[in-house]
mmCIF file of the N, C-alpha and C atoms, coordinates in Angstrom:
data_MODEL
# 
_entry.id   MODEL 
# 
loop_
_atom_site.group_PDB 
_atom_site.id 
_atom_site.type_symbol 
_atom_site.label_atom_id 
_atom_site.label_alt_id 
_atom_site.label_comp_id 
_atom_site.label_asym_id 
_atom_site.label_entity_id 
_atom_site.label_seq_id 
_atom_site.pdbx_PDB_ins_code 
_atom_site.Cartn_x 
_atom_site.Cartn_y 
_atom_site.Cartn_z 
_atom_site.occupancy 
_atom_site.B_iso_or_equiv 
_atom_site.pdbx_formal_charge 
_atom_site.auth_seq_id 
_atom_site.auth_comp_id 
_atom_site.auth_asym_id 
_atom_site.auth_atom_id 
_atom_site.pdbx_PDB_model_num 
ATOM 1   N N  . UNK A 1 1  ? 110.060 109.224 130.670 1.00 0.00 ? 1  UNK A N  1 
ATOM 2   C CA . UNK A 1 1  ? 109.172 108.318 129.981 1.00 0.00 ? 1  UNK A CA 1 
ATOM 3   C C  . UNK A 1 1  ? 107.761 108.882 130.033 1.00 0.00 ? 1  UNK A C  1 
ATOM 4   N N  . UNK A 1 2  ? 107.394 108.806 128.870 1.00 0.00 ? 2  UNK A N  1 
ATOM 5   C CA . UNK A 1 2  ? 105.786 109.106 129.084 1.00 0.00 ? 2  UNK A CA 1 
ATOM 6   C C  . UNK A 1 2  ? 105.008 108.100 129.169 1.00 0.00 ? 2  UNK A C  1 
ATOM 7   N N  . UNK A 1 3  ? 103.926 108.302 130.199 1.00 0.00 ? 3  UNK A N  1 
ATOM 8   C CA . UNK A 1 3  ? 102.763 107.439 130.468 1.00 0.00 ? 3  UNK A CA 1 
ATOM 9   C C  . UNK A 1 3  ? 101.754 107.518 129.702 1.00 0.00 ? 3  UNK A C  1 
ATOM 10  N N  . UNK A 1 4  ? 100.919 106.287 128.825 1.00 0.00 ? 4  UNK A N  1 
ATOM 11  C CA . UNK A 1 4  ? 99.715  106.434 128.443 1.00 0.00 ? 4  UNK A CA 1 
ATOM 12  C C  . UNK A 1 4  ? 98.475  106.633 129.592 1.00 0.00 ? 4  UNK A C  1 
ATOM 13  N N  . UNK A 1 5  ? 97.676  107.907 129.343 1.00 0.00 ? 5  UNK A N  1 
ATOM 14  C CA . UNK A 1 5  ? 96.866  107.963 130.046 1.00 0.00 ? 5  UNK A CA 1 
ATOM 15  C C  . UNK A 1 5  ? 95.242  106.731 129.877 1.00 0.00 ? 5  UNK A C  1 
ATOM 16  N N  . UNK A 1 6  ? 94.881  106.516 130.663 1.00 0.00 ? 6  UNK A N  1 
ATOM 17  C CA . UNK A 1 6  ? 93.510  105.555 130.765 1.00 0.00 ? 6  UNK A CA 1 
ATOM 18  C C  . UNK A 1 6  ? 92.421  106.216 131.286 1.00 0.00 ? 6  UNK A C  1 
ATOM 19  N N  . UNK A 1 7  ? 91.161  106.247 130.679 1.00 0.00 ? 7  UNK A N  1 
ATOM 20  C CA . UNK A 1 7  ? 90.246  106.908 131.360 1.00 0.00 ? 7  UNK A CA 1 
ATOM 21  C C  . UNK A 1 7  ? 89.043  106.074 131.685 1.00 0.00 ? 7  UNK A C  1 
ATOM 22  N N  . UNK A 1 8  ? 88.410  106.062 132.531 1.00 0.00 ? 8  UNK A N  1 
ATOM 23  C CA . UNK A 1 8  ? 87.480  104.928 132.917 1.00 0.00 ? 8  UNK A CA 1 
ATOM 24  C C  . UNK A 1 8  ? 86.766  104.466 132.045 1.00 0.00 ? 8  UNK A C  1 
ATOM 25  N N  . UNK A 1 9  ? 86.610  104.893 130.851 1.00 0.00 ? 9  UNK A N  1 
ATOM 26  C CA . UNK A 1 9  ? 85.629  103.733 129.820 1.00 0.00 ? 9  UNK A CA 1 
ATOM 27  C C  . UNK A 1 9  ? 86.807  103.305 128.760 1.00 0.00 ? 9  UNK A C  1 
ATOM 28  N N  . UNK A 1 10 ? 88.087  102.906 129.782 1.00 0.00 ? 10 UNK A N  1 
ATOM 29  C CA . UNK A 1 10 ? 89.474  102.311 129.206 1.00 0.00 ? 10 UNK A CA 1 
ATOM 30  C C  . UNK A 1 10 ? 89.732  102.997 127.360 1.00 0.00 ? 10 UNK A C  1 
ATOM 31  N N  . UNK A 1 11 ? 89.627  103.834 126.629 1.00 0.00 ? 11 UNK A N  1 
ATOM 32  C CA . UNK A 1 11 ? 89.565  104.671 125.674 1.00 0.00 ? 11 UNK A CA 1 
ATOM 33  C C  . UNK A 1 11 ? 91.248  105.218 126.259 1.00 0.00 ? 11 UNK A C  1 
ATOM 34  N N  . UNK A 1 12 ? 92.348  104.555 125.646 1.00 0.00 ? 12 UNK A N  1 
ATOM 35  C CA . UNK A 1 12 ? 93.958  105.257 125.785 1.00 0.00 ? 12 UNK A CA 1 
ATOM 36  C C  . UNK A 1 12 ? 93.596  106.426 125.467 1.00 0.00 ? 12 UNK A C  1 
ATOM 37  N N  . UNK A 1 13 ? 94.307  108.046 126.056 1.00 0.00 ? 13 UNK A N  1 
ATOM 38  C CA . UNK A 1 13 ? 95.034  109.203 125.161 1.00 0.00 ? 13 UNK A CA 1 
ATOM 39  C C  . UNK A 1 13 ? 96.324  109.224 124.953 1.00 0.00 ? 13 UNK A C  1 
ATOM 40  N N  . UNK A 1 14 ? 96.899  109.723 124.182 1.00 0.00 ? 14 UNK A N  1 
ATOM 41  C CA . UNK A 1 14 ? 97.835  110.078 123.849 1.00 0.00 ? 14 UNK A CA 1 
ATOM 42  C C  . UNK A 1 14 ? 98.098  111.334 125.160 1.00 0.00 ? 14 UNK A C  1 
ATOM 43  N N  . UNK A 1 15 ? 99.547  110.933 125.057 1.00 0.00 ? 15 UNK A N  1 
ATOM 44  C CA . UNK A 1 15 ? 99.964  111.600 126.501 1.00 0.00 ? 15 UNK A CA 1 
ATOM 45  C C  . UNK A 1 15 ? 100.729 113.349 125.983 1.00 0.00 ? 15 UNK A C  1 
ATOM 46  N N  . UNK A 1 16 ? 100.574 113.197 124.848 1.00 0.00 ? 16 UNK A N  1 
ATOM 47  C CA . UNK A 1 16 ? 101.332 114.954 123.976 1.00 0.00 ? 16 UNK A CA 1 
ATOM 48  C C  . UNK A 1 16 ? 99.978  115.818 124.039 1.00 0.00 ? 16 UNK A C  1 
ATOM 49  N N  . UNK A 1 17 ? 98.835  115.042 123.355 1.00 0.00 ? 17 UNK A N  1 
ATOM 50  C CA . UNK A 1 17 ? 97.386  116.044 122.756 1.00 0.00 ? 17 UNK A CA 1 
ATOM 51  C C  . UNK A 1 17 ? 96.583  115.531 123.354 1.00 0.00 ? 17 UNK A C  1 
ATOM 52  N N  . UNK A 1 18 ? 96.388  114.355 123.919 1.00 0.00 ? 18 UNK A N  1 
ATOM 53  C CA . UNK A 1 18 ? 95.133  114.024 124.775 1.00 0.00 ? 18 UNK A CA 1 
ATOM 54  C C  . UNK A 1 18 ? 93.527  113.159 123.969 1.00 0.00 ? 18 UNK A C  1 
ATOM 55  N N  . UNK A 1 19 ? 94.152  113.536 122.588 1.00 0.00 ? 19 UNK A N  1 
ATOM 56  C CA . UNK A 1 19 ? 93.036  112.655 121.766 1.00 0.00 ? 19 UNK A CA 1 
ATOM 57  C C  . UNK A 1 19 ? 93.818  111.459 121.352 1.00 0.00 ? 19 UNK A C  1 
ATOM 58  N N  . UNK A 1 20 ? 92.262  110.228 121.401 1.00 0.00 ? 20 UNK A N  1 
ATOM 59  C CA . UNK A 1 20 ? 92.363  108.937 121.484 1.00 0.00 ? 20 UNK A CA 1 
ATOM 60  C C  . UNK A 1 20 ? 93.537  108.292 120.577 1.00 0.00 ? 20 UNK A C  1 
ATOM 61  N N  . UNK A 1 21 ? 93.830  107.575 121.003 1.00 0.00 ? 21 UNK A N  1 
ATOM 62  C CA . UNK A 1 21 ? 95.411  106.482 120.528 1.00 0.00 ? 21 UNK A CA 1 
ATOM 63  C C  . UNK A 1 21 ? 94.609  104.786 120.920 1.00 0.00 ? 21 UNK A C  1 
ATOM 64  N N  . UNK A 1 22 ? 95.008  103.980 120.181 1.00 0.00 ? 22 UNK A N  1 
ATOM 65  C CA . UNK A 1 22 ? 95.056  102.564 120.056 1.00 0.00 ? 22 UNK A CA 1 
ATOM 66  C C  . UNK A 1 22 ? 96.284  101.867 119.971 1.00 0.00 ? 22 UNK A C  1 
ATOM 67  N N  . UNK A 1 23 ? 96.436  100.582 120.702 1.00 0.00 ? 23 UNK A N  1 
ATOM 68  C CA . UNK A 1 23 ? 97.369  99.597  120.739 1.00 0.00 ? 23 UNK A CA 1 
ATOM 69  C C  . UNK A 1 23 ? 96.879  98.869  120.046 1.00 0.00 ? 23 UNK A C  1 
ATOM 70  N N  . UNK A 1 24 ? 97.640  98.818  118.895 1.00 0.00 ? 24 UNK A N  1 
ATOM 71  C CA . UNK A 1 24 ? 97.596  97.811  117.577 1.00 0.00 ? 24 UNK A CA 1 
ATOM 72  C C  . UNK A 1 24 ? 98.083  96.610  118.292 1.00 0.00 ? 24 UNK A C  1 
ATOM 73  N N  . UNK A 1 25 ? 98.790  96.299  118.791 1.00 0.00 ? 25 UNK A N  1 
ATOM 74  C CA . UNK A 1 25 ? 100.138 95.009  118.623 1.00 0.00 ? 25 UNK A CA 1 
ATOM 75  C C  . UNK A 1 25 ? 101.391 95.147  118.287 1.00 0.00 ? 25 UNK A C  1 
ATOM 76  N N  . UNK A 1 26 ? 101.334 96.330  116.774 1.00 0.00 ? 26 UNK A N  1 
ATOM 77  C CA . UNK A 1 26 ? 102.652 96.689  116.553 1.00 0.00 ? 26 UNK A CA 1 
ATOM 78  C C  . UNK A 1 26 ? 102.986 98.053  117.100 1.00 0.00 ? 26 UNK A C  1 
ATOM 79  N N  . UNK A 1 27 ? 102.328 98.505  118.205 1.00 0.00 ? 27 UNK A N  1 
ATOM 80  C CA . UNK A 1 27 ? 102.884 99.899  118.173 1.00 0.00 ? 27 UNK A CA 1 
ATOM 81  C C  . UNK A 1 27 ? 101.133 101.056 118.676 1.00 0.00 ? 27 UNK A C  1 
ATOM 82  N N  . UNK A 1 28 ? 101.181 101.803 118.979 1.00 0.00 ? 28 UNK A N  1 
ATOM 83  C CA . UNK A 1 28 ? 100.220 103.161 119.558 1.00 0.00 ? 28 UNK A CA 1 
ATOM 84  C C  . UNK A 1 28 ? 100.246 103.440 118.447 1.00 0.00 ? 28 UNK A C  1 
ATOM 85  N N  . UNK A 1 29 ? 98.691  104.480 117.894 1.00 0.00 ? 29 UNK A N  1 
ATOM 86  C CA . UNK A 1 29 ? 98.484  104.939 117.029 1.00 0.00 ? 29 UNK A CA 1 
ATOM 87  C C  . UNK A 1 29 ? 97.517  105.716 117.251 1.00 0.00 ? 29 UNK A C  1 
ATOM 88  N N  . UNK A 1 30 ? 97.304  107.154 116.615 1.00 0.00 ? 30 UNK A N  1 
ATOM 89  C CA . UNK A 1 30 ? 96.136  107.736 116.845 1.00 0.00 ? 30 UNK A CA 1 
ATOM 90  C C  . UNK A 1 30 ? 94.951  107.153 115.870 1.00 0.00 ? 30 UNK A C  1 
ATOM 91  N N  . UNK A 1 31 ? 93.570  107.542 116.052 1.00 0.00 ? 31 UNK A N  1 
ATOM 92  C CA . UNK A 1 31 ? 92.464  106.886 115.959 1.00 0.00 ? 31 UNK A CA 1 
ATOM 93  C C  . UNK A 1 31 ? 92.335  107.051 114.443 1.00 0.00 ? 31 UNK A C  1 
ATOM 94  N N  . UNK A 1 32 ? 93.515  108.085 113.691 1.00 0.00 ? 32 UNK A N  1 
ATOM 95  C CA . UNK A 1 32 ? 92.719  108.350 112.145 1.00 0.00 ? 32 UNK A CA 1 
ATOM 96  C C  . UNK A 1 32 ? 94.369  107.234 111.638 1.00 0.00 ? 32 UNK A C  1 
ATOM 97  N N  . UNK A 1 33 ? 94.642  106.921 112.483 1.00 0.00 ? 33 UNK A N  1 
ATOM 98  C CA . UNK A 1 33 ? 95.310  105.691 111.809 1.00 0.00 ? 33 UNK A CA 1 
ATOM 99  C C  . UNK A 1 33 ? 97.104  105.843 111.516 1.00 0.00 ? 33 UNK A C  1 
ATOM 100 N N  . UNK A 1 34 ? 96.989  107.046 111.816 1.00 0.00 ? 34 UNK A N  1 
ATOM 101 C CA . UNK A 1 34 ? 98.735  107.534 111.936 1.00 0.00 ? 34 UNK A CA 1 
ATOM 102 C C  . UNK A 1 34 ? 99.465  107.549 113.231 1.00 0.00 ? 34 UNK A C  1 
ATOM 103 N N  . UNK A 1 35 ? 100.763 107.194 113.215 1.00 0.00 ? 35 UNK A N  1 
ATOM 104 C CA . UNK A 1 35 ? 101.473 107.615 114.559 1.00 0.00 ? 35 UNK A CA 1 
ATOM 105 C C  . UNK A 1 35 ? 101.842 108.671 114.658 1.00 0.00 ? 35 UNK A C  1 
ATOM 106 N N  . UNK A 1 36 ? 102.024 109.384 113.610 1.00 0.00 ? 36 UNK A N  1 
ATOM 107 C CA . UNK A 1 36 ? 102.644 110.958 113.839 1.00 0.00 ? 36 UNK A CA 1 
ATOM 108 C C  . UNK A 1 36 ? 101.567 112.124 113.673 1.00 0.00 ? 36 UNK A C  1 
ATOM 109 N N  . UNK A 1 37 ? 101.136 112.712 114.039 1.00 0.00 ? 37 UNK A N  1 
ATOM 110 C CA . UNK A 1 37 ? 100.405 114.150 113.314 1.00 0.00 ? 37 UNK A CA 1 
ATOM 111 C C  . UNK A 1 37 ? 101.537 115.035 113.047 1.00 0.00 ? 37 UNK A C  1 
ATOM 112 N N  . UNK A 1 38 ? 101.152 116.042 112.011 1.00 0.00 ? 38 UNK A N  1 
ATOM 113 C CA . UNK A 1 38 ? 102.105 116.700 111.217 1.00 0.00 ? 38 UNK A CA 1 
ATOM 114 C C  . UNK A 1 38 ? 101.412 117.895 111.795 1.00 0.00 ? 38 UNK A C  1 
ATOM 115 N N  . UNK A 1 39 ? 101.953 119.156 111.288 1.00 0.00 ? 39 UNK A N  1 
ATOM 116 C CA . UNK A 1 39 ? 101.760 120.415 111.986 1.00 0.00 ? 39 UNK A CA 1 
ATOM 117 C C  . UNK A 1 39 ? 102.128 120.921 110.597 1.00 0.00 ? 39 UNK A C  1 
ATOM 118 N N  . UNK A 1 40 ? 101.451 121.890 109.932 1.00 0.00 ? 40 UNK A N  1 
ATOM 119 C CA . UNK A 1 40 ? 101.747 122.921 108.980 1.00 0.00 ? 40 UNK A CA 1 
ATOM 120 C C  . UNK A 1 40 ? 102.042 124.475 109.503 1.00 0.00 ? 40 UNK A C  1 
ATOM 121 N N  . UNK A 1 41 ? 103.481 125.178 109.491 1.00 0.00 ? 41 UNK A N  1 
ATOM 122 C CA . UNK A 1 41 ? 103.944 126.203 109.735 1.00 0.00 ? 41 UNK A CA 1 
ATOM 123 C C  . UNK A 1 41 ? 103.629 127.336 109.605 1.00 0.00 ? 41 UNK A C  1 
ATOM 124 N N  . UNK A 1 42 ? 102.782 127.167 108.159 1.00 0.00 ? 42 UNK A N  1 
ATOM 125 C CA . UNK A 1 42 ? 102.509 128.314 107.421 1.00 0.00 ? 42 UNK A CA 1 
ATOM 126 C C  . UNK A 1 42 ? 101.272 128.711 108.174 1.00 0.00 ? 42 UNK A C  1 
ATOM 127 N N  . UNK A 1 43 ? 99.772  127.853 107.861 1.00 0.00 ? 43 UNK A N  1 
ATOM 128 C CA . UNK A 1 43 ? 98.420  128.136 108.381 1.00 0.00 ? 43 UNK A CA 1 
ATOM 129 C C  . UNK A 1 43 ? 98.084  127.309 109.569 1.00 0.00 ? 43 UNK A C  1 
ATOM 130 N N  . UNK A 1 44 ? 98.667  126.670 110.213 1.00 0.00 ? 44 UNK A N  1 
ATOM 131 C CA . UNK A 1 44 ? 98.508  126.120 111.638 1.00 0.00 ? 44 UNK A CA 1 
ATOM 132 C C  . UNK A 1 44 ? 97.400  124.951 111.504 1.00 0.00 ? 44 UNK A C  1 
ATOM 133 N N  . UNK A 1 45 ? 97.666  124.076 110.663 1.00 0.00 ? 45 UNK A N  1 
ATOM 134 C CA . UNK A 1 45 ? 96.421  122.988 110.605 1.00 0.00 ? 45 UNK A CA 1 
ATOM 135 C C  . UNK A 1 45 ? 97.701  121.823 111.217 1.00 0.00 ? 45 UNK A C  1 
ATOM 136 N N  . UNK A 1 46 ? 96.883  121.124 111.673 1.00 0.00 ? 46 UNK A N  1 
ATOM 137 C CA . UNK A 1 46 ? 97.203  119.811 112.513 1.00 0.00 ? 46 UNK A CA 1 
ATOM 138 C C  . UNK A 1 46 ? 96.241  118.940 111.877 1.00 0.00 ? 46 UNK A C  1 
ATOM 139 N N  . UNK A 1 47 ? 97.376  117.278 111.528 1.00 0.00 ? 47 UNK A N  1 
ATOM 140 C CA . UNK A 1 47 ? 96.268  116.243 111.341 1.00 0.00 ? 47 UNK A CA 1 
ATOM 141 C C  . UNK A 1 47 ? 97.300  115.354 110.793 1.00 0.00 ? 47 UNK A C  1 
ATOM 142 N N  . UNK A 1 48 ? 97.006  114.023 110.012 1.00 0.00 ? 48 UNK A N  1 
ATOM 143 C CA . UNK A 1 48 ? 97.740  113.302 109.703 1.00 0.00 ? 48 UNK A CA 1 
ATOM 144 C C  . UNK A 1 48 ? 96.854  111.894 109.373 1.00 0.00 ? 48 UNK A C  1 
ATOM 145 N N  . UNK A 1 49 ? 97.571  110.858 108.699 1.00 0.00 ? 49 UNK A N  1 
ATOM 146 C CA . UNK A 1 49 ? 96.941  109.875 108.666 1.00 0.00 ? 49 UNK A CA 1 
ATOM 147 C C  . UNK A 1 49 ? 98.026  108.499 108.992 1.00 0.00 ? 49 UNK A C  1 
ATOM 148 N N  . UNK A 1 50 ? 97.590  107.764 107.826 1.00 0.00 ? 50 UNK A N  1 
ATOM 149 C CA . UNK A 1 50 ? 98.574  106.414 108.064 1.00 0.00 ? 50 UNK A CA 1 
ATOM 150 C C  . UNK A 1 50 ? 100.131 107.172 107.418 1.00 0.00 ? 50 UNK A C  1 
ATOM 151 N N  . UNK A 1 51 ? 100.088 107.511 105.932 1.00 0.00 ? 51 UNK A N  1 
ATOM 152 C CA . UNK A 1 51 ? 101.156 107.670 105.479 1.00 0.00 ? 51 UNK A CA 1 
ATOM 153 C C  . UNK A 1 51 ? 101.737 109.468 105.735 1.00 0.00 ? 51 UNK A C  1 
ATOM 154 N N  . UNK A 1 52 ? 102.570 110.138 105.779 1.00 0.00 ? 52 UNK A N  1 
ATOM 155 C CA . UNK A 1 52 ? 102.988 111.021 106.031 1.00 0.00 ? 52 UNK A CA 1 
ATOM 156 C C  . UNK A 1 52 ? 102.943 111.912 104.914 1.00 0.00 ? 52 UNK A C  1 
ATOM 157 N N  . UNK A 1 53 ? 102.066 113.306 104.994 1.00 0.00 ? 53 UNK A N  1 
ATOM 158 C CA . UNK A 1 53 ? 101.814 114.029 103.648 1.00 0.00 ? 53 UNK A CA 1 
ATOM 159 C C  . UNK A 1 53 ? 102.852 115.151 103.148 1.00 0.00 ? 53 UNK A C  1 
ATOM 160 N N  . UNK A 1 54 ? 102.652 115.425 102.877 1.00 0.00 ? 54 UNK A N  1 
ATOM 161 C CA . UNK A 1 54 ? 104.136 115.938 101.885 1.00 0.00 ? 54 UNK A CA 1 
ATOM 162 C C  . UNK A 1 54 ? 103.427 117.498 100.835 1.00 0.00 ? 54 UNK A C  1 
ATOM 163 N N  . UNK A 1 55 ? 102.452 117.904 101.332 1.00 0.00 ? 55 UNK A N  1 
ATOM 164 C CA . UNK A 1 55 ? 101.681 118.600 101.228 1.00 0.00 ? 55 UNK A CA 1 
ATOM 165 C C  . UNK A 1 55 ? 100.549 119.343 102.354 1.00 0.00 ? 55 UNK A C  1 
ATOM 166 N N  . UNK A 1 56 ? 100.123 120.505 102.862 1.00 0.00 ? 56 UNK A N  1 
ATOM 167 C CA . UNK A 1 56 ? 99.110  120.564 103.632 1.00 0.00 ? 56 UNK A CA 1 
ATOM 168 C C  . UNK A 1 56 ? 97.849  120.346 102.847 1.00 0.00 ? 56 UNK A C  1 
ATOM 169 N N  . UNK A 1 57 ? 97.047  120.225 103.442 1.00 0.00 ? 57 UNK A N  1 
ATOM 170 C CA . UNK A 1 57 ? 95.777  119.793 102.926 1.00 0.00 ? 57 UNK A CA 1 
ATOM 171 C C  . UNK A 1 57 ? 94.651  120.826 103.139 1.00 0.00 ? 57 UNK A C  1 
ATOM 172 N N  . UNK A 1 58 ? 95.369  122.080 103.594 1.00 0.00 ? 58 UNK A N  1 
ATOM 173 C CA . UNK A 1 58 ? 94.489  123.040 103.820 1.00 0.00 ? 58 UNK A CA 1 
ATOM 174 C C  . UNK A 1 58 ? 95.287  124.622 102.966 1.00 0.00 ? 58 UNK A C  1 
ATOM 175 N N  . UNK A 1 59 ? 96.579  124.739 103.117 1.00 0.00 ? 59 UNK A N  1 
ATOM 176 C CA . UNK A 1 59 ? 96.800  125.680 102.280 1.00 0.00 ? 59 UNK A CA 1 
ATOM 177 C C  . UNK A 1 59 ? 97.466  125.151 101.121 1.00 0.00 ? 59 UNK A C  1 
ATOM 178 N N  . UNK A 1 60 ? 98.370  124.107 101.449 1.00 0.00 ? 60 UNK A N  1 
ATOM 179 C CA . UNK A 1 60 ? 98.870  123.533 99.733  1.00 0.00 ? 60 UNK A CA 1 
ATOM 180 C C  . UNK A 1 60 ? 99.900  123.563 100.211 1.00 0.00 ? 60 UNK A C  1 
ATOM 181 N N  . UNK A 1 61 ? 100.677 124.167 101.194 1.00 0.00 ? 61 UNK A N  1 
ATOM 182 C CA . UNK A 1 61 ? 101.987 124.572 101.179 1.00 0.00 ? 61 UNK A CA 1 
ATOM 183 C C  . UNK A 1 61 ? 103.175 123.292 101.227 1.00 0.00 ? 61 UNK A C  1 
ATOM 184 N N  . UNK A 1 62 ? 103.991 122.972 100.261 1.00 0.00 ? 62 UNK A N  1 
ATOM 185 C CA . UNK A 1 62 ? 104.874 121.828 100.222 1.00 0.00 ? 62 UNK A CA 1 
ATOM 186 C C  . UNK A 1 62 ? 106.193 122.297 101.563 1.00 0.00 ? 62 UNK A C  1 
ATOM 187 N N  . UNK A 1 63 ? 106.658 123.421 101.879 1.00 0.00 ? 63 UNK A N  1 
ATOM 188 C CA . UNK A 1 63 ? 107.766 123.866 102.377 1.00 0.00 ? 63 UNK A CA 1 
ATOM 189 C C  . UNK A 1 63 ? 107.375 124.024 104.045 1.00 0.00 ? 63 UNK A C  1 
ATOM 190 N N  . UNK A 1 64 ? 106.068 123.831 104.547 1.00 0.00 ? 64 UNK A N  1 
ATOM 191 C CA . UNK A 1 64 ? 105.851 124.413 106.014 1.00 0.00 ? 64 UNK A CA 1 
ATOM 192 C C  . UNK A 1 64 ? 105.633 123.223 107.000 1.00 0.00 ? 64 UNK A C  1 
ATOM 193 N N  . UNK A 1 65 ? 105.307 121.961 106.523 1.00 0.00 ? 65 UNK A N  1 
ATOM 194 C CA . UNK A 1 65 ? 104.731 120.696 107.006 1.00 0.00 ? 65 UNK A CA 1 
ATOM 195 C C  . UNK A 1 65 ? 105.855 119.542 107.552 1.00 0.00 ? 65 UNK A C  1 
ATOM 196 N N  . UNK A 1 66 ? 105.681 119.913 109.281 1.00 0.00 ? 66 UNK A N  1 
ATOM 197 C CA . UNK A 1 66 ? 106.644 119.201 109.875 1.00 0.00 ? 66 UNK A CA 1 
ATOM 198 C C  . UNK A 1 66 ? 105.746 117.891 110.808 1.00 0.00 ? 66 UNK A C  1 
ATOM 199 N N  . UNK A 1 67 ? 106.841 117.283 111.206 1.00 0.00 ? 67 UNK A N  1 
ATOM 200 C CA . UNK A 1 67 ? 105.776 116.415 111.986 1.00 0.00 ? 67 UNK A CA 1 
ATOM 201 C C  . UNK A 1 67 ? 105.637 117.173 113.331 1.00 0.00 ? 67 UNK A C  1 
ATOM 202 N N  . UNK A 1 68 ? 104.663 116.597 113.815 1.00 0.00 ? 68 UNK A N  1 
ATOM 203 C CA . UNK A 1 68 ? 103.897 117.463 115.494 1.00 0.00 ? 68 UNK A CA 1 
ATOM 204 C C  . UNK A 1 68 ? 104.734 117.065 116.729 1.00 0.00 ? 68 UNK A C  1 
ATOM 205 N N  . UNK A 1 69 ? 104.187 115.425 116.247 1.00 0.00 ? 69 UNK A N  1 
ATOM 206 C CA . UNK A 1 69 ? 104.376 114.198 117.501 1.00 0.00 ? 69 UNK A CA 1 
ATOM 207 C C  . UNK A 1 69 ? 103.722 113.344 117.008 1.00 0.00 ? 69 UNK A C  1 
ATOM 208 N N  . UNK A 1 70 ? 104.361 111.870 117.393 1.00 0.00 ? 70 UNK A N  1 
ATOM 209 C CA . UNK A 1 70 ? 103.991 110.635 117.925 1.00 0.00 ? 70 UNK A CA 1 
ATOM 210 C C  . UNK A 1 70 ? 103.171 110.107 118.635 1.00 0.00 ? 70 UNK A C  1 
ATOM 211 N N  . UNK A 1 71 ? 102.029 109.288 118.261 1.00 0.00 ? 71 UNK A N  1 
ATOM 212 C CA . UNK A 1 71 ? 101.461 108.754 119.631 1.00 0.00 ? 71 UNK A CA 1 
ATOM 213 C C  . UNK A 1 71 ? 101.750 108.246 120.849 1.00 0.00 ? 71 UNK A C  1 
ATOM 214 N N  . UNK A 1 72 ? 101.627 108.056 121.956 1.00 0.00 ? 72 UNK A N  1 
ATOM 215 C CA . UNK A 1 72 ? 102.727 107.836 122.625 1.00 0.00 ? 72 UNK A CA 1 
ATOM 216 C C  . UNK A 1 72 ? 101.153 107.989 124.184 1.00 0.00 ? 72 UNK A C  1 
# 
């Protein structure tokens, strides 16, 4: 099981990458509003939002863009 980490000005991380996560009510989320960050294969960009892209946003590539991880 993974633990959410707490840091004294109570600000959750995410216990995979270490940048900030929120408890909605329904669920952990990172701060740009997605649970998953995606990882592009091709040029190595990381990021993500609410909905899951289907495209990178830095080289274009439709075929390289997996998810990373979960907030958590």
């Amino acid at each position: 099981t993974i633990m959410i980490e707490t840091t004294e000005n109570k600000n959750r991380l995410c216990a995979f990458c270490g940048k900030e996560v929120i408890d909605t009510g329904n669920g952990i989320v990172h701060v740009n509003g997605g649970q998953a960050l995606q990882l592009c294969q091709n040029c190595g960009w990381t990021g993500g939002g609410v909905e899951l892209l289907t495209q990178c946003v830095r080289c274009g590539d439709s075929t390289s863009l997996i998810e990373d991880h979960k907030a958590s």
